[in-house]
N, C-alpha and C positions, 0 to 999 in steps of 0.2 A: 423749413426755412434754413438757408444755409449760413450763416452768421459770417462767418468766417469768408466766403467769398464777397456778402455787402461787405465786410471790413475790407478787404482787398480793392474795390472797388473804389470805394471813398477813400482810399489812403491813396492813390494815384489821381481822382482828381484833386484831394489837396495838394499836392503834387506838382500841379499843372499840367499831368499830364494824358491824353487823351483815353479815352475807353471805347473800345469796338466792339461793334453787334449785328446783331442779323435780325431781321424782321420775318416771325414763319406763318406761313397761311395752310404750307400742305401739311395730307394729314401723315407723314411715314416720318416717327420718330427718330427716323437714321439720321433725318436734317441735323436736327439738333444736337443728335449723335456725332455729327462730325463739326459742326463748330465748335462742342463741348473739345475736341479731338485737337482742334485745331488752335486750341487756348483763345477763345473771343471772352471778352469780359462781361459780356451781356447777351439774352438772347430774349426778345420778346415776340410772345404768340398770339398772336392775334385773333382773338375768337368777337372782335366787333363783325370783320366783315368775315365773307365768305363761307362755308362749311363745315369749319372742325366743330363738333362734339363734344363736348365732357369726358367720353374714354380718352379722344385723341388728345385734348389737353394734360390730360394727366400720363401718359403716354411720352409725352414730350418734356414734363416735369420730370419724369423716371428718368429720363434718357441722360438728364444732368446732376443726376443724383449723385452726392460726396464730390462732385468737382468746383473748382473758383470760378466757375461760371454761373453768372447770375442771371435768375429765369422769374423773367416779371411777364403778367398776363394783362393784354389791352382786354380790359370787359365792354360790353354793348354797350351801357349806358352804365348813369349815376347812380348805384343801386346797391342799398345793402347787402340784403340778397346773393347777388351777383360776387360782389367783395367776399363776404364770406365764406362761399364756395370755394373762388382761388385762395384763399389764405389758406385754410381748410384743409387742401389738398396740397400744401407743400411748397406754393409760389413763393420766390424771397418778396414779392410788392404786385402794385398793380399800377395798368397805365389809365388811365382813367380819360376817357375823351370830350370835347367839347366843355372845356372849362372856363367858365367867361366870369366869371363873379367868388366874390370870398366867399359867401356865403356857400357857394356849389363844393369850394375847394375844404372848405372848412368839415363839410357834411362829409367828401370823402373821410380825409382823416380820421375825423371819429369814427366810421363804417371800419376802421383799420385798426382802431387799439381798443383794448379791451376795458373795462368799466376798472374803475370810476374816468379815468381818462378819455374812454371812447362809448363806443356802441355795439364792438363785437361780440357776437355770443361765444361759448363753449360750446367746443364739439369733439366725438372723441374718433376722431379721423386722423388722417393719415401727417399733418401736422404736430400732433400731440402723441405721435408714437401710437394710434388708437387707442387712446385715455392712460397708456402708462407712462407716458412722460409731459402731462398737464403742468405739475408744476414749473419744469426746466423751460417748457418750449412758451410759456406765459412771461417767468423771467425776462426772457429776452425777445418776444417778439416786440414789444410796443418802442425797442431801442433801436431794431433794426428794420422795419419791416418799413420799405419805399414806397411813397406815395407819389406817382410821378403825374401829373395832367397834363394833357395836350395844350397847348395854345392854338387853335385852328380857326378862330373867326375874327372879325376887325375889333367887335369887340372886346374880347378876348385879350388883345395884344393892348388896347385900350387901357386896360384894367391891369396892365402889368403890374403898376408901381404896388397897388392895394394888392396883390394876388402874390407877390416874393416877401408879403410879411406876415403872410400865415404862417404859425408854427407848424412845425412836422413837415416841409415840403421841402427837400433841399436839387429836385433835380425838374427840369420843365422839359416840354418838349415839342415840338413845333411840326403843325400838318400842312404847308404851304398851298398842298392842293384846294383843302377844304375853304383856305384862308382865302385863297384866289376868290371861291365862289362868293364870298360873301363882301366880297370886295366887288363885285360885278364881273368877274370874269372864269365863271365856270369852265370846266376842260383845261386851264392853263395852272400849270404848277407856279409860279409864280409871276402874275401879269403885272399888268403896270403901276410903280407905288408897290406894289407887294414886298417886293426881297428887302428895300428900304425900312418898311413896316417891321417885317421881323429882322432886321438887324439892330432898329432902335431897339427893341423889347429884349433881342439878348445882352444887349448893351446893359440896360436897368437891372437884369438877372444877375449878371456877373457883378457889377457895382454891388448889388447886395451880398454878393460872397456864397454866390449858387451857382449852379451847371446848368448849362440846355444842350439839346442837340437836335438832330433830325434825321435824316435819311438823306445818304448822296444819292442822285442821281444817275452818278457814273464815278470812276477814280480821278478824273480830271477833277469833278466836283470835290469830291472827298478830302483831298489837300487844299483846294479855293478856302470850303469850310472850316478846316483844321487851324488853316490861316485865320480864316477871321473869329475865332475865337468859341467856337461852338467844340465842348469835348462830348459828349454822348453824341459820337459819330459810328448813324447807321450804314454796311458796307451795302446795304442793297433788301429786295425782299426777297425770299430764296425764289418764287415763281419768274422774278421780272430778272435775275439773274440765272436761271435757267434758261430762259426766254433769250437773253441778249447772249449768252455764250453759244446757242445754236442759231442763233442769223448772224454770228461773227463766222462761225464756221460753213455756212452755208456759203456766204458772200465768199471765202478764201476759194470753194471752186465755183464761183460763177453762177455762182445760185442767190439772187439778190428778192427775198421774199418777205411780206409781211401777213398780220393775220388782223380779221377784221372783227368788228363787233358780232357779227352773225355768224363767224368761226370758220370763212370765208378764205382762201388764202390769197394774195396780191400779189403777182408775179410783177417782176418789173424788169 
């Protein structure tokens, strides 16, 4: 856990002022190597969807090792377990998905600090120096260590007002895709009623003297968002900005191409 970059972190959104990050899927710790490079304030790895591993996670945790960039880990689900592992392994927090109820958010938390206050065990892993620095890295974990949940279903957004007065929670964070589906309109990152939905709920967030954020869509998005008051703003996921930088460049010579769900290419 790196203290000293959450401290950095939170003292610019007290601030007012915004924090930027990357959302990583692949598995080549150079990513993270180079936003770490690049001074991003945040970098989260996503081991809910797609195929990174445990080595790769950790991998990625190394790769921002001693820097002010802070490396939070979205886990699968709501699980001890799970929590334990990334703490364990050096994460500054965790992102925690599908969080609709206090009681969901509440259980993170505890999965996060250690007894008498939480539920976490001891372990003598790579958070604790491998058991030579238990005392120091306990000190300070249960002060700093971020519990951040998603907001991604109508419920979810529902439940705002009960959900920004759980202790331990100071930063939220919004999956518009998910939200769409649950709203009746899967495949659409923010359908109809949607964007409105999460603008009230960041509305209630900030009111309570907390941060949300999300993921632009593109850099046009990313100042829309800046504007309307969301500061954990994500620049992109490093695949779908890989992705958009090579059909920008394709398109500049006349190569206007897409790719399909069956990995298909779509000339046009």
């Amino acid at each position: 856990m790196k203290s000293r970059a959450i401290q950095a972190l939170r003292q610019k959104l007290a601030a007012g002022k915004s924090v930027y990050g990357l959302w990583v899927t692949l598995e080549s710790a150079s990513i993270t190597e180079m936003g770490v490079a690049l001074g991003l304030d945040w970098i989260v790895i996503d081991a809910e969807h797609g195929h990174l591993d445990w080595h790769d996670i950790l991998e990625h945790v190394r790769a921002a090792v001693r820097s002010d960039t802070v490396v939070l880990v979205r886990i699968t689900e709501l699980n001890g377990g799970l929590i334990k592992r990334v703490l364990d392994i050096g994460a500054d927090g965790v992102v925690v998905p599908w969080i609709e109820t206090t009681e969901q958010l509440e259980r993170a938390v505890a999965y996060c600090h250690y007894p008498p206050k939480g539920l976490r065990g001891f372990g003598a892993e790579r958070a604790t120096g491998w058991g030579k620095a238990v005392a120091e890295h306990v000190a300070e974990a249960d002060d700093h260590v971020l519990v951040v949940p998603i907001i991604e279903s109508v419920q979810g957004g529902q439940n705002i007002q009960a959900l920004v007065a759980v202790p331990g929670v100071e930063l939220f964070f919004f999956g518009p895709a998910d939200f769409s589906s649950t709203a009746g309109y899967p495949g659409q990152w923010e359908g109809p009623g949607v964007a409105e939905q999460i603008l009230a709920a960041k509305d209630v967030i900030r009111a309570a003297g907390k941060h949300c954020g999300l993921l632009a869509s593109n850099n046009a998005n990313l100042l829309e968002r800046q504007a309307q008051g969301f500061r954990m703003l994500g620049l992109g996921i490093d695949g779908g900005l890989l992705m958009r930088t090579l059909q920008e460049s394709l398109e500049s010579v006349g190569l206007n191409s897409t790719i399909s769900a069956a990995f298909t290419v779509v000339n046009s």
